[in-house]
Each structure stands twice: as C-alpha cells, then as structure tokens.
C-alpha positions as CSV (number, residue, x, y, z in Angstrom):
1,X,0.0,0.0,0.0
2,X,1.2,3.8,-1.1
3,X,2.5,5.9,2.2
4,X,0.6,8.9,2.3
5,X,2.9,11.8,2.1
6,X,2.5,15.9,3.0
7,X,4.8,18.3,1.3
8,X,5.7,21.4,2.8
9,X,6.9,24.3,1.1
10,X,5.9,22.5,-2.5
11,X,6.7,25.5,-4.1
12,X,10.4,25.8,-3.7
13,X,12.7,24.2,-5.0
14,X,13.0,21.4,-2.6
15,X,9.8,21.0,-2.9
16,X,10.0,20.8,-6.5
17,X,12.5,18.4,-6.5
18,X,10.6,16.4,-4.2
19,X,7.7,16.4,-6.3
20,X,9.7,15.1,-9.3
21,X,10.5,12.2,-6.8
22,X,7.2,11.2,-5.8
23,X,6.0,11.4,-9.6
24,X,8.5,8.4,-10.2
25,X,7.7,6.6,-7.4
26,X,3.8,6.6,-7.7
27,X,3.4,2.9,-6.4
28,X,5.3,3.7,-3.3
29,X,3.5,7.1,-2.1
30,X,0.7,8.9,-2.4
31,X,0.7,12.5,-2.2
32,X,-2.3,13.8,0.6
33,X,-1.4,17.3,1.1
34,X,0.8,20.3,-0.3
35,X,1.4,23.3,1.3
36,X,3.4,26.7,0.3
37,X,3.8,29.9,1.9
38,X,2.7,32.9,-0.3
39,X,2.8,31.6,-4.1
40,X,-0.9,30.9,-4.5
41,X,-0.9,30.4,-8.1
42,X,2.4,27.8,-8.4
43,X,0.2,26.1,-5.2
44,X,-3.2,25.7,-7.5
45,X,-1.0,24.7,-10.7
46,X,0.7,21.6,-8.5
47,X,-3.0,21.2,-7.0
48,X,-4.7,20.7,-10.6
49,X,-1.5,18.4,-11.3
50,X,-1.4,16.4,-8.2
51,X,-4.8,16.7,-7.3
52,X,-3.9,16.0,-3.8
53,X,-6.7,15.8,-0.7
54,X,-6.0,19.0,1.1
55,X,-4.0,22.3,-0.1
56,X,-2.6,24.8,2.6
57,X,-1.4,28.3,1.8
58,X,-0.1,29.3,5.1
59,X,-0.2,33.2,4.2
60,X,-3.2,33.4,2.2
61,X,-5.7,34.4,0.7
62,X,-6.7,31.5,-1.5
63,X,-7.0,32.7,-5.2
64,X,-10.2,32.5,-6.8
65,X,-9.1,30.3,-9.4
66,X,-7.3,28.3,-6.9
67,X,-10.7,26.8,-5.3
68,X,-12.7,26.5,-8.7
69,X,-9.6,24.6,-10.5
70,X,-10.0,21.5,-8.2
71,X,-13.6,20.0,-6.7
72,X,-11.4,17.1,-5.6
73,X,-9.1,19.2,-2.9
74,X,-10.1,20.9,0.1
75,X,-8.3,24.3,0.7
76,X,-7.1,25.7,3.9
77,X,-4.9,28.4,4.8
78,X,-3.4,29.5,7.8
79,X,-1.1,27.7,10.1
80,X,-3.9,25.9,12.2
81,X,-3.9,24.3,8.5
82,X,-0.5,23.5,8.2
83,X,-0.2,21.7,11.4
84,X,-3.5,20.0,10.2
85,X,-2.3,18.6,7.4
86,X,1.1,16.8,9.3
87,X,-0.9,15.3,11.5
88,X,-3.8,14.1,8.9
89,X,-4.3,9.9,9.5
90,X,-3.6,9.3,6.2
91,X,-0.5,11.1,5.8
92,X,2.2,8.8,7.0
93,X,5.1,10.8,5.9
94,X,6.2,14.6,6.0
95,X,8.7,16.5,4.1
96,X,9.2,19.5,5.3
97,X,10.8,21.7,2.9
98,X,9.7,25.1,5.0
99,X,12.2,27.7,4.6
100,X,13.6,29.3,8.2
101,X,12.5,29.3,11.8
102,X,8.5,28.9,10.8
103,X,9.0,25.5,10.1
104,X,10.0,24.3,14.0
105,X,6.2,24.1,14.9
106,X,5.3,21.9,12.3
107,X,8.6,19.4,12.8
108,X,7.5,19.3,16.3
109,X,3.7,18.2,15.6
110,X,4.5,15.9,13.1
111,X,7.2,13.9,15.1
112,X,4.8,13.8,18.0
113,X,1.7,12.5,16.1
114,X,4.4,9.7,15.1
115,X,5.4,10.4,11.5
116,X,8.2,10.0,9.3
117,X,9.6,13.2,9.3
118,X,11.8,13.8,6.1
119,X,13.2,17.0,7.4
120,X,15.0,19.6,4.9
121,X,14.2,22.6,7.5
122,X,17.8,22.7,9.0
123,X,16.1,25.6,11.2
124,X,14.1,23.3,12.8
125,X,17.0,21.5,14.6
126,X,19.0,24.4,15.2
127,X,16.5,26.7,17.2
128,X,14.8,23.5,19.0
129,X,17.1,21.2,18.6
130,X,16.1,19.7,22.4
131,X,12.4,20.1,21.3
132,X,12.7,18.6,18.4
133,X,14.1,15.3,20.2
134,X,11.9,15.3,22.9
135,X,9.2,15.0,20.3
136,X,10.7,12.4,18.6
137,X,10.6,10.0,21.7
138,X,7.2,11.1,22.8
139,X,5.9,10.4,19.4
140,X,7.7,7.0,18.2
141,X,8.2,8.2,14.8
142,X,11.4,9.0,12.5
143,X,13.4,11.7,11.9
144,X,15.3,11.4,8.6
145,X,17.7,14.4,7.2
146,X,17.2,15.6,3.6
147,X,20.5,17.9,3.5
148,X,22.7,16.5,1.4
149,X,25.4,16.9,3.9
150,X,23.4,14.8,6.5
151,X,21.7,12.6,4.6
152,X,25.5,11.4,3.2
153,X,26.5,10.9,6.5
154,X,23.6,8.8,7.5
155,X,24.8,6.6,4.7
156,X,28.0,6.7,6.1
157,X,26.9,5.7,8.8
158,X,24.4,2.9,8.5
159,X,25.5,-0.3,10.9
160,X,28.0,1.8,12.8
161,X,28.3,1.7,16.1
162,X,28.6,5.7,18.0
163,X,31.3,4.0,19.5
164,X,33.2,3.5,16.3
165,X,33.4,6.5,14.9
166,X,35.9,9.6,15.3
167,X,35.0,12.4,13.5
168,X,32.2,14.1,11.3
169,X,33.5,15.8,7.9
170,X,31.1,17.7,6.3
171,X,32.4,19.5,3.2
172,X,31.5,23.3,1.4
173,X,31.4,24.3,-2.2
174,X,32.8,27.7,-0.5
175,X,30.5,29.7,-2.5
176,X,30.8,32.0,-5.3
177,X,32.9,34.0,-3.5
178,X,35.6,31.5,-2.4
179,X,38.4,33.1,-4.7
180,X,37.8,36.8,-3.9
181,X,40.0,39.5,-2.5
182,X,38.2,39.7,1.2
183,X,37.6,43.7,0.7
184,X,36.3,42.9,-2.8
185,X,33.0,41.7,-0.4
186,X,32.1,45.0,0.1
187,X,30.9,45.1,-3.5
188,X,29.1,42.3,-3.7
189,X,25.3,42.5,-4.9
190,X,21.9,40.3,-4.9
191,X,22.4,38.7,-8.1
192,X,26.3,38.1,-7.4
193,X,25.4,36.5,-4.5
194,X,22.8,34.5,-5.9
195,X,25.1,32.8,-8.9
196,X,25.8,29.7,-7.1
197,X,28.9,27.4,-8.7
198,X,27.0,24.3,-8.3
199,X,23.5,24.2,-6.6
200,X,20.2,24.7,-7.9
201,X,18.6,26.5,-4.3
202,X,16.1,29.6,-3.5
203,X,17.5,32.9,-2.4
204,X,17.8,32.8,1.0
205,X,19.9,29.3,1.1
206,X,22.0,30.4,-1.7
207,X,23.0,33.6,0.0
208,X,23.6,31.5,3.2
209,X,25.9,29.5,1.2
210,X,28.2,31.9,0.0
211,X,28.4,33.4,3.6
212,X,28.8,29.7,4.8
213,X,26.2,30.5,7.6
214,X,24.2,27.4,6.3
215,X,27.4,25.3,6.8
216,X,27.0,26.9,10.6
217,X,23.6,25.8,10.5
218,X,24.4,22.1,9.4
219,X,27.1,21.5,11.7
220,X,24.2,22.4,14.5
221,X,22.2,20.2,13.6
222,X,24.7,17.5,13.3
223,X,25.5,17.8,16.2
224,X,21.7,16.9,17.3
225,X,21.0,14.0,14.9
226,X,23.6,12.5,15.6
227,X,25.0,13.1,18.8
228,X,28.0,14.0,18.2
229,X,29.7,16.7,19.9
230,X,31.1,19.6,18.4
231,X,34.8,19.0,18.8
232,X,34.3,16.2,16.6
233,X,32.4,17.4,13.9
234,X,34.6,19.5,11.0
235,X,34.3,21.3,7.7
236,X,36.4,21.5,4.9
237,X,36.4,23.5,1.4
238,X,35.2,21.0,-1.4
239,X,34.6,23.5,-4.3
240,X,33.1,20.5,-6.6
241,X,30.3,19.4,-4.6
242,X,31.1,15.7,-5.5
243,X,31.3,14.3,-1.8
244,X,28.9,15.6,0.3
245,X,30.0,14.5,4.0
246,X,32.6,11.9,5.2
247,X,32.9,9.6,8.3
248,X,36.3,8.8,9.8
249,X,36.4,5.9,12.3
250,X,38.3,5.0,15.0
251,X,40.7,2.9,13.2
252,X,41.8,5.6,10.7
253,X,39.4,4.0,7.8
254,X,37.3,6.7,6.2
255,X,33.9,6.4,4.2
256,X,32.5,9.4,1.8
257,X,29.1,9.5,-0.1
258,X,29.6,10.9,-3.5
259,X,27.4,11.9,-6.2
260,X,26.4,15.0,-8.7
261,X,24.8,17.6,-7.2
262,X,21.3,17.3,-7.0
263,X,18.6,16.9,-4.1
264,X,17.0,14.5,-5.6
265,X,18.8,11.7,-4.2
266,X,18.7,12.0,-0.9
267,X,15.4,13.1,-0.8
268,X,14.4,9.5,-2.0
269,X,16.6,8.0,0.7
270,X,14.9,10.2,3.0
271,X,11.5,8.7,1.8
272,X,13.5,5.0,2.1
273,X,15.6,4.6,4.7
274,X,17.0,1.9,5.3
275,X,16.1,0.9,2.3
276,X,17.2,1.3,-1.5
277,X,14.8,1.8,-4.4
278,X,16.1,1.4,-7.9
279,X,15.1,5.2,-9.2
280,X,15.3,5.9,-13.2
281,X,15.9,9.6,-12.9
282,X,19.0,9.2,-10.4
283,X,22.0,10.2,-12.6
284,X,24.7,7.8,-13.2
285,X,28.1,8.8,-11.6
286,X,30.8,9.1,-14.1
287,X,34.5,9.5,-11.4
288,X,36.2,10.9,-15.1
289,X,33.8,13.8,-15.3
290,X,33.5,14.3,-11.7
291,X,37.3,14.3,-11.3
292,X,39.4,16.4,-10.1
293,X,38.1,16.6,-6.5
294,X,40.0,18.8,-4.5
295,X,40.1,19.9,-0.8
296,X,40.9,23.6,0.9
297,X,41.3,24.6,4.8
298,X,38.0,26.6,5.4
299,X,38.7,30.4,6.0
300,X,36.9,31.8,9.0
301,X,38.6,35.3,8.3
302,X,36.9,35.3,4.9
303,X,33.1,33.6,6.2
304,X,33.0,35.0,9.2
305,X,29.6,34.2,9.6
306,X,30.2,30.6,10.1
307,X,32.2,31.0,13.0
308,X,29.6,33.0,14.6
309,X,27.2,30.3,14.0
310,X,29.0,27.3,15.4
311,X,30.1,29.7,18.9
312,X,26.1,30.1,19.1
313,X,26.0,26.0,18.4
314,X,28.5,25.8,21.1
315,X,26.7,28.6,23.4
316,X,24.0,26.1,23.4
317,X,20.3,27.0,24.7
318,X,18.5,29.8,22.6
319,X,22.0,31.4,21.3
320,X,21.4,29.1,17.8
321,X,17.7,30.4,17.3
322,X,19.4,33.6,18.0
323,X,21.6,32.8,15.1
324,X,19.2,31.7,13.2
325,X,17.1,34.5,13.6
326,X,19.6,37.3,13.2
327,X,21.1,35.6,9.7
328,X,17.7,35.6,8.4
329,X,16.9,39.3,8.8
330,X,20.4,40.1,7.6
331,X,19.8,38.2,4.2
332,X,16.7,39.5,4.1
333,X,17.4,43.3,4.1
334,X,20.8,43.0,1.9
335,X,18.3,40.7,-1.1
336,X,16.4,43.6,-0.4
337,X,19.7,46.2,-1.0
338,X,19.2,47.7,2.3
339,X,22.3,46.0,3.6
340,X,25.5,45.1,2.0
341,X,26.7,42.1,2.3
342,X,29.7,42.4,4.1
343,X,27.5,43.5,6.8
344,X,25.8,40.2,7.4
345,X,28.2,38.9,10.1
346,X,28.1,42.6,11.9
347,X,24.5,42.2,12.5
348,X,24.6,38.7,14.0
349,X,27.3,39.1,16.0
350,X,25.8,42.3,17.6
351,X,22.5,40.3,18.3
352,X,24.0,37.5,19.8
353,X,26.1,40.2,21.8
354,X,23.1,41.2,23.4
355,X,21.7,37.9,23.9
356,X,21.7,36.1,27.4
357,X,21.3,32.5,25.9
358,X,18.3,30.8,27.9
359,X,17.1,26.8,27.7
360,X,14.9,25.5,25.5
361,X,12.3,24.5,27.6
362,X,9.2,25.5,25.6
363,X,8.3,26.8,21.6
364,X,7.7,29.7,23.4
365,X,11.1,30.0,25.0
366,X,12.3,29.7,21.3
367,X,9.8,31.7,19.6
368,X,10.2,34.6,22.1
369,X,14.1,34.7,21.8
370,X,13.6,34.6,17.9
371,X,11.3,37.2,17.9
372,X,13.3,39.6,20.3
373,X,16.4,38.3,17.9
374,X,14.3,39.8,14.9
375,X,13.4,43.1,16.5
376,X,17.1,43.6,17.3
377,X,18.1,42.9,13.8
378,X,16.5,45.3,12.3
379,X,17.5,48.0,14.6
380,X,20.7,47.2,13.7
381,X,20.0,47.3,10.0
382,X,18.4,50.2,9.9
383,X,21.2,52.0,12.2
384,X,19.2,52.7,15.4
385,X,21.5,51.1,17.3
C-alpha cells in the first residue's frame, strides 16, 4: 500500500524536486497534502496536477481560481492548517521543505503524532534542537535528514556503532565568493550572490551558502542528529560538490558519499531509509567527469559568519535560534539592497552580543528569543543602534 505523504513548502525548489521524486515513485507514495507559503498560483498549478486531498497556503488568501480549479481538494490556509495537514491519519510521511525558523512548529507536531519526518528545515533543529528530540521519543516516529550533507553521512553511517566512529567531515562548495579578494566583499550585490557554482537552491539558502552561515547551521544540527559533539564534527572547502559529508572511524578508515549535485537523491533516501529503491531519474556517476576533487582549509577570516554560527552551536540553549534568527533578517534586508553584504556577520554578532542564551524548555522559549532576535536585527539594520 502507497505511504501517504505531505509536502511542505511544495513550491520551492526542494519542494519541487521532491515532487519530481514522488511522480516516479507513484506505487510507493501517495501524495495527501501540499502546502506553500505565499505563491498561490504555483500552489493551485501543482493542486490541478497532483490533485492531492487537502492544499494549505499558510499566508493566504486563497485565489479565486485556486478553489474553482480543483472539486477534488479541500483548501485551507493559515497555520492551524499546516499543522493540520502533518498530523492528517492518512499522511504517513512529512517533508518538510519550509524555509527558516517557521517550520520548528510543524517538525515538532508531526514527530509527535508519530510520522516520518523527512526534514530539509535545518532551522528546525538548530532553534529547538532539544524540542525537536523530545518529540521524537514522545511520538515514536522517525526523523530522517534531507541535507545533502546529513543525509550522506547517515549513509556513512548505516551499521556503525557511536562507539566506532571519530570524526564528522562535512564538506563546502565555499560559495561564489571563495576566490575573492576579502575587501572585494564589500561590492558584492543580490544577483552576485545568488550565482551559485554548483547548486540549484532559492534565495535565501543560496545567499547562506556563500556566507557559509548554512554550513554553521548544518554543523548544529549534526550535532543533534547524531549526537556527536562539536569538537568532533569538522568542515572542509570542497569546491566540486562531489562528496557531500565523510565519516572517519576509530581505526583511521574513512567512508565518503559521493554523487552529482542534486537533491533528488537524498530526498528519496529520505522517503526509504534503510532501504534502497532502484530510481530511473537518479543520474549515473561518471569518477572521469566528476574528477578532479579537490580539498581547501575553510577560511573563517573570509566567512565570518560561520564561525559565529557554530560559537552560538557551542553557546548552546536559545543562542542558535538567535543565530538563526539574526542571519535571516540580515539576508533578508541586503536581497532587499538595504544592507551590504559584508555587513551580514556585523549584524549577527551584535544580536548575539546582546543575547543572554536561555534553555529550551518550551516553543515559546524559542519563539520569544527569535522574535526579540528579529526586532534587534533590524534596529541594527536600519542603524538605530
């Protein structure tokens, strides 16, 4: 029988990619329920495609032509709806694809109404990262990575002992900006920012990855998935994107997932795990085209931003939403040209100057230290303080 499946945040481009997944794998899942943030129309297109039992636009209104395309799918919008939908009984699987802090509150209510939990919200884990667990025990589900980083080192991984291993490698394209003179940054714009050397992503991720603040971001949440403390988990400069994570062990022996950049794949083995499905649209890996592979020292004078990141991961308690929070105001207001970009790092490091880090006891806890981490931002953006 087909595992029902919700997809949050269809309409970016994980989302998209996910969909092309699903579309091959028709006999294996069923798709229930998509959700998206604002892009109504792109939402009522998949809807008329997919023709799934329940559509969610969190920050509505539902278009016109959005309820008249489909007498099949019921509509909702708000985020009641959204936390309906992960907890439907006949969605057995979620993907959640939301972009920043917004989607904690649905990872949390899926994984305690005991679903699979494909998660590609790296947010999620980084501002409740002891939520996040807690709901995993209460609710008896899974929690699956869809980062590429991750999910290769849950590959790596599989019949490992935590006893066995040594170290975490995870490894960054460096960005578009890896070869620049550092006061060249101050000239950077949007669309510089946004040319990517080897992934396909939305704005806000692809600006994150040329500051490395989503490299911050993944070592955090390594560091919850799979328990491994932060001494032990590492980054290093792969320009070509070919191996995506690495395990050493404690006898010196090393294992590295490799492949061609694309999401695809380990969103199936998200769907999968433990388990591998023969997939037709996978690529084939050709070593001559993907060679040479080569490895740099990553430059925490140049991404500055990174370092900030893992001292909040460090910091522990609310310092990553903090972080979090911070990073996503400051890529905000320089896509919007009111910041430049080398002014990304100064704006997170004077939040989390301010910030007294707290436990994460509640959502609230976390939502209230993001929010105050928001308002902050933007004082500092717009020069008020």
């Amino acid at each position: 029988m087909a595992l029902g499946v919700a997809l949050l945040g269809s309409t970016g481009s994980i989302g998209r990619s996910a969909l092309a997944v699903l579309e091959r794998h028709t006999d294996r899942f069923r798709l229930v329920a998509l959700a998206a943030n604002r892009r109504g129309a792109e939402l009522a297109a998949q809807v008329m495609r997919y023709r799934p039992e329940m559509a969610v636009l969190v920050d509505g209104p539902i278009p016109a032509e959005a309820r008249a395309g489909s007498s099949t799918t019921r509509w909702a919008a708000g985020r009641e709806a959204l936390l309906e939908i992960v907890t439907h009984p006949h969605v057995d699987v979620v993907i959640n694809a939301v972009v920043g802090a917004a989607g904690l509150e649905a990872t949390l209510a899926a994984l305690r109404a005991g679903k699979r939990l494909a998660l590609a919200n790296k947010e999620s884990l980084v501002a409740g990262g002891p939520l996040v667990l807690d709901a995993l025990r209460e609710g008896g589900g899974a929690l699956v990575p869809v980062d590429s980083e991750h999910s290769a080192i849950l590959q790596c991984l599989r019949g490992a002992c935590d006893r066995e291993v040594r170290r975490l490698v995870l490894t960054a394209s460096g960005g578009p900006f890896r070869d620049w003179d550092i006061e060249a940054l101050a000239t950077v714009t949007p669309e510089q920012a946004l040319r990517h050397p080897t992934w396909d992503m939305g704005a806000k991720i692809t600006v994150d990855s040329a500051t490395l603040a989503n490299k911050a971001l993944e070592v955090i949440e390594a560091h919850f998935l799979f328990g491994i403390p932060y001494d032990r988990l590492e980054v290093v400069v792969h320009p070509q994107s070919i191996i995506h994570s690495m395990v050493e062990f404690v006898d010196g022996s090393v294992l590295a997932q490799a492949g061609f950049p694309t999401m695809e794949l380990p969103i199936l083995y998200a769907l999968t795990h433990p388990d591998r499905i023969e997939d037709a649209g996978a690529p084939g890996f050709d070593p001559i085209a993907a060679s040479p592979l080569t490895f740099e020292p990553l430059d925490e004078k140049r991404f500055p931003t990174f370092r900030l990141g893992v001292e909040a991961g460090r910091a522990g308690g609310t310092a990553p939403a903090v972080f979090n929070a911070a990073n996503e105001v400051a890529v905000a207001s320089f896509l919007a040209e009111d910041l430049p970009f080398c002014r990304i790092p100064e704006v997170i490091e004077r939040v989390l100057a301010a910030h007294e880090p707290a436990p994460v006891d509640s959502l609230d806890t976390v939502l209230e230290a993001d929010s105050r981490a928001r308002a902050l931002a933007r004082e500092v953006v717009a020069g008020r303080c």
